[in-house]
C-alpha positions in Angstrom: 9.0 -17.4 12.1 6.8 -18.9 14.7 6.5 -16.3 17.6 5.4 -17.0 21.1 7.7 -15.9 23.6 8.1 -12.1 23.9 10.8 -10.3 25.5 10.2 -6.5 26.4 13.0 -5.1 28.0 11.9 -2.2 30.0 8.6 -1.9 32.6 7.8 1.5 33.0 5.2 3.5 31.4 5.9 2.2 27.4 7.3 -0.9 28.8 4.4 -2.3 30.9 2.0 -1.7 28.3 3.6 -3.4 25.8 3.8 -6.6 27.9 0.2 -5.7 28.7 -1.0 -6.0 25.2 1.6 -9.2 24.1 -0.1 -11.3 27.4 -3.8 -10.0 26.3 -2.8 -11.0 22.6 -2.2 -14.6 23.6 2.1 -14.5 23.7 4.2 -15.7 26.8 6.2 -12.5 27.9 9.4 -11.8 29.7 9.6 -8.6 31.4 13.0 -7.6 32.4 14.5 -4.7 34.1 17.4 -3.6 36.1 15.7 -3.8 39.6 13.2 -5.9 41.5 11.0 -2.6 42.2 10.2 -1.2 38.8 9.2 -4.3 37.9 6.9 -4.6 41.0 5.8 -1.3 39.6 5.2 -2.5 36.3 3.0 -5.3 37.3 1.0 -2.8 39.7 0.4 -1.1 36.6 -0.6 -4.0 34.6 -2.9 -5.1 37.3 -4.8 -1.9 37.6 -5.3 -1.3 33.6 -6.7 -5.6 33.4 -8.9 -4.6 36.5 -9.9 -1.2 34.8 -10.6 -3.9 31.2 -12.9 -6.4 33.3 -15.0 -3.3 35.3 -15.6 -2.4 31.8 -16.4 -5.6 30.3 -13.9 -5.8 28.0 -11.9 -8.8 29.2 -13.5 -11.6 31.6 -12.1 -12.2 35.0 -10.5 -15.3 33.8 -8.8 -13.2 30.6 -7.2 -11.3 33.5 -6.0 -14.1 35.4 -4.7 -15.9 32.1 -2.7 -12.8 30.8 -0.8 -12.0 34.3 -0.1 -15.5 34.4 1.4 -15.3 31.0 4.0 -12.4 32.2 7.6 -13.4 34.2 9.2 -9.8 35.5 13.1 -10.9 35.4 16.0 -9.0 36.1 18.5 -11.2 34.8 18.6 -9.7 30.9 19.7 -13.6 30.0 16.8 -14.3 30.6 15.4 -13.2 27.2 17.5 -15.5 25.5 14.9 -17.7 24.8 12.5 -15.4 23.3 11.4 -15.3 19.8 10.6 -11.9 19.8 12.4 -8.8 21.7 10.9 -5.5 22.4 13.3 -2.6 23.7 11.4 0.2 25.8 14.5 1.2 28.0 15.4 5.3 28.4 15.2 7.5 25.4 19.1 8.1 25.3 21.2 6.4 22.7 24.1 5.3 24.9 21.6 3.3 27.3 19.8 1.9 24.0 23.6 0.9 22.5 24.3 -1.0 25.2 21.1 -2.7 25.6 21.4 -3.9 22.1 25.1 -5.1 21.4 24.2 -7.4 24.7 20.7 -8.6 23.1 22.6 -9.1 19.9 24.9 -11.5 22.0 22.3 -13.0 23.8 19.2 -13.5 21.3 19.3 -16.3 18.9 20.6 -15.2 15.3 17.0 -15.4 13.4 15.6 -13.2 16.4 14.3 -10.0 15.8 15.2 -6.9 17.5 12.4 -4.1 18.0 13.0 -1.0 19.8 10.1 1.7 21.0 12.5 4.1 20.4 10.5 7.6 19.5 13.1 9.2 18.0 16.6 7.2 18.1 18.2 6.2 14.8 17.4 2.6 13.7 20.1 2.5 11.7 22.4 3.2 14.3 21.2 0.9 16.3 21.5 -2.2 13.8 24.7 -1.0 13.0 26.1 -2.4 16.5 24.5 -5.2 15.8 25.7 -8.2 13.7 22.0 -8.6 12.3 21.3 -5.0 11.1 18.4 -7.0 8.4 16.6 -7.8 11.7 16.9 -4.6 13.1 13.2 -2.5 13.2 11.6 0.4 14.9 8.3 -0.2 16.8 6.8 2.9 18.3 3.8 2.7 20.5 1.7 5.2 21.3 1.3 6.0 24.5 -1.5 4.7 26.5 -0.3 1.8 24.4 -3.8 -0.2 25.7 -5.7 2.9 23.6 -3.8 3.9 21.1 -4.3 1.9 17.8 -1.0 3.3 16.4 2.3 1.3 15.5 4.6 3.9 13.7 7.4 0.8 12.2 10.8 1.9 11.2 12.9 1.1 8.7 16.5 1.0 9.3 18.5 1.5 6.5 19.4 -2.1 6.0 15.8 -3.6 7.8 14.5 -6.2 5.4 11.2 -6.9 4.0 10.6 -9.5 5.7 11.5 -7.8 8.7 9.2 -5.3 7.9 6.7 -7.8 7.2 6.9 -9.7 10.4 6.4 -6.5 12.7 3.3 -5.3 10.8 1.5 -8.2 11.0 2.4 -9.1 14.7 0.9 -5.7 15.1 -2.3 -6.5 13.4 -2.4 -9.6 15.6 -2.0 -7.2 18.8 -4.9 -5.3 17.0 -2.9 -2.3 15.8 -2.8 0.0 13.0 0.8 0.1 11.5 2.3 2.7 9.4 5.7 2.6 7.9 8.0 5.5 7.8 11.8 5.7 7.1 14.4 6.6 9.2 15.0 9.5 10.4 15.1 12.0 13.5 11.9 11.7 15.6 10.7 9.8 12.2 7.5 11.6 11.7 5.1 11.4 14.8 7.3 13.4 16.6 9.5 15.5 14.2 6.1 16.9 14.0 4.9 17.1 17.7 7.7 18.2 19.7 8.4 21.6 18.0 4.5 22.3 18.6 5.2 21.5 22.3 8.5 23.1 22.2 6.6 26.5 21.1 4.5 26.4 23.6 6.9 26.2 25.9 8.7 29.3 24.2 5.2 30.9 24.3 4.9 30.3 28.7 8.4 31.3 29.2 8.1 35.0 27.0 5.2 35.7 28.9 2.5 35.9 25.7 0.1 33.7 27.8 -0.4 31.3 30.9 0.0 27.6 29.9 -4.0 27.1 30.8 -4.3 29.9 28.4 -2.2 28.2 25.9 -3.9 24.3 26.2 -7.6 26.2 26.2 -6.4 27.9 22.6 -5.6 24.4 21.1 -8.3 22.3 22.9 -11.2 25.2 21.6 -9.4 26.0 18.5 -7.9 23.2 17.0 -9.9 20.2 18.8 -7.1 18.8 20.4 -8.2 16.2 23.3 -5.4 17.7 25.6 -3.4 21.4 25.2 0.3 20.9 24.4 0.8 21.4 27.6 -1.1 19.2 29.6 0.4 16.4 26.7 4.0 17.5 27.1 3.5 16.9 31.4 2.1 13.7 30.3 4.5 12.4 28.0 7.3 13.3 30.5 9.5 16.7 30.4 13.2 14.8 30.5 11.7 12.5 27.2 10.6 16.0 25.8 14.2 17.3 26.0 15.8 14.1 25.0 13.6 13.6 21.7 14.4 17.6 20.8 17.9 17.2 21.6 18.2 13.9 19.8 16.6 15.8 16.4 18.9 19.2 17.0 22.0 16.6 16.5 20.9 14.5 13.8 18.9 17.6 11.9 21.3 20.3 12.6 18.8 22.6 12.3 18.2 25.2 14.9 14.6 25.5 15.1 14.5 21.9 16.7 16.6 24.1 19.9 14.7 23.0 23.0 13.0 25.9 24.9 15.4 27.0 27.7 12.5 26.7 30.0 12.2 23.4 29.4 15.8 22.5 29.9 15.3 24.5 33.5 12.7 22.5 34.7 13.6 19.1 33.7 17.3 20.4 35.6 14.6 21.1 38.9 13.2 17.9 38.5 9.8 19.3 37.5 9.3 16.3 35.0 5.6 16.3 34.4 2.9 14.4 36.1 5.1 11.3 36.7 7.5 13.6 39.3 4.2 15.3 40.7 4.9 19.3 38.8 5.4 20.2 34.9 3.6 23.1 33.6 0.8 21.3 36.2 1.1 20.5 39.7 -0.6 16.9 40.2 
């Protein structure tokens, strides 16, 4: 199907990025959320990262001024009925991401496709409350979505090909590298991830080392960019816990248990370097 209007429901971190990329890739984009000031957030965002894309030479003044232009922040979720394409990147809790897509199933047109950025939530599930399960997908970016090349898409149990099809070359268009796994909990990016960060959280709490200590072992050892540390603050300690809680129930297995010191200080607030303290202070 033709696609040109983009709906991306959702304007924080994952959210505002994606919009970013669909208005620098040419599409019209509707960027919805449940209140006036994330989306004024959002677009702050979006600003700053074009401004940071022209200093650099990357984009011409004008690209800037065409790609903002090409974004409408809504807070009316009708609003997307029009588009051709929808992109969920709401909260990484299944009850909020049910919701959201019963009402887009309702509201979006029946050949529409429905995308989520879920990292770690059940495709299947999710086109199962929808009466277009075939047109159901998973599209995880990576986060900075405006770096990283990486599409992970999803296959529900009942996604089509051409589905399938359809996401991976809008990617390509948006200039991404896609690769398809199945479903399953945390798929594969972070089924694989989390219990490394999980660990190292075990390892801060039993006191074997200091979680400097522990990010200096990886980034010297094992040539990681950032420790698991510094990465877990980044991604957020609340979507740490929800991604290893979200595998624990659909794994059963217990060695997806989140650390207990994680669980504390999400419970203290201490989410990471969005909240100000994590394992850092910022």
């Amino acid at each position: 199907m033709d696609i040109r209007r983009v709906g991306v429901l959702g304007a924080g971190t994952m959210g505002n990025g994606i919009a970013h990329v669909f208005a620098r890739g040419g599409y019209s984009v509707i960027l919805c959320d449940v209140e006036q000031r994330f989306l004024d957030r959002g677009l702050a965002t979006i600003t700053k990262n074009l401004d940071r894309e022209v200093a650099k030479n990357k984009i011409t003044a004008e690209d800037k001024a065409s790609a903002l232009k090409k974004i409408e922040p809504v807070t009316e979720r009708g609003k997307l009925a029009d588009c051709d394409f929808i992109v969920e990147a709401a909260t990484e809790k299944f009850e909020i991401k049910a919701e959201i897509f019963r009402d887009l199933d309702r509201l979006a047109r029946p050949e529409v496709i429905l995308s989520s950025n879920t990292s770690s939530i059940s495709i299947t599930k999710l086109g199962a409350l929808t009466k277009r399960p075939d047109k159901v997908i998973g599209m995880h970016f990576f986060n900075p979505v405006l770096v990283m090349k990486l599409v992970e898409v999803i296959r529900g149990l009942a996604t089509s090909q051409e589905t399938f099809t359809t996401v991976r070359d809008l990617s390509i268009k948006l200039d991404k590298t896609t690769v398809e796994v199945n479903d399953a909990p945390g798929f594969v990016s972070n089924r694989v991830l989390m219990p490394l960060l999980n660990e190292a959280m075990y390892t801060v709490m039993e006191g074997v080392a200091t979680p400097e200590a522990v990010d200096e072992i990886f980034k010297l050892g094992m040539a990681h960019p950032m420790g698991p540390l510094t990465l877990a603050d980044f991604i957020g300690l609340d979507v740490c816990l929800d991604i290893m809680r979200v595998m624990l129930d659909g794994l059963g297995d217990p060695k997806y248990r989140p650390c207990p010191l994680l669980i504390k200080m999400v419970d203290a607030g201490w989410l990471g370097r969005k909240s100000g303290r994590g394992f850092y202070k910022y």
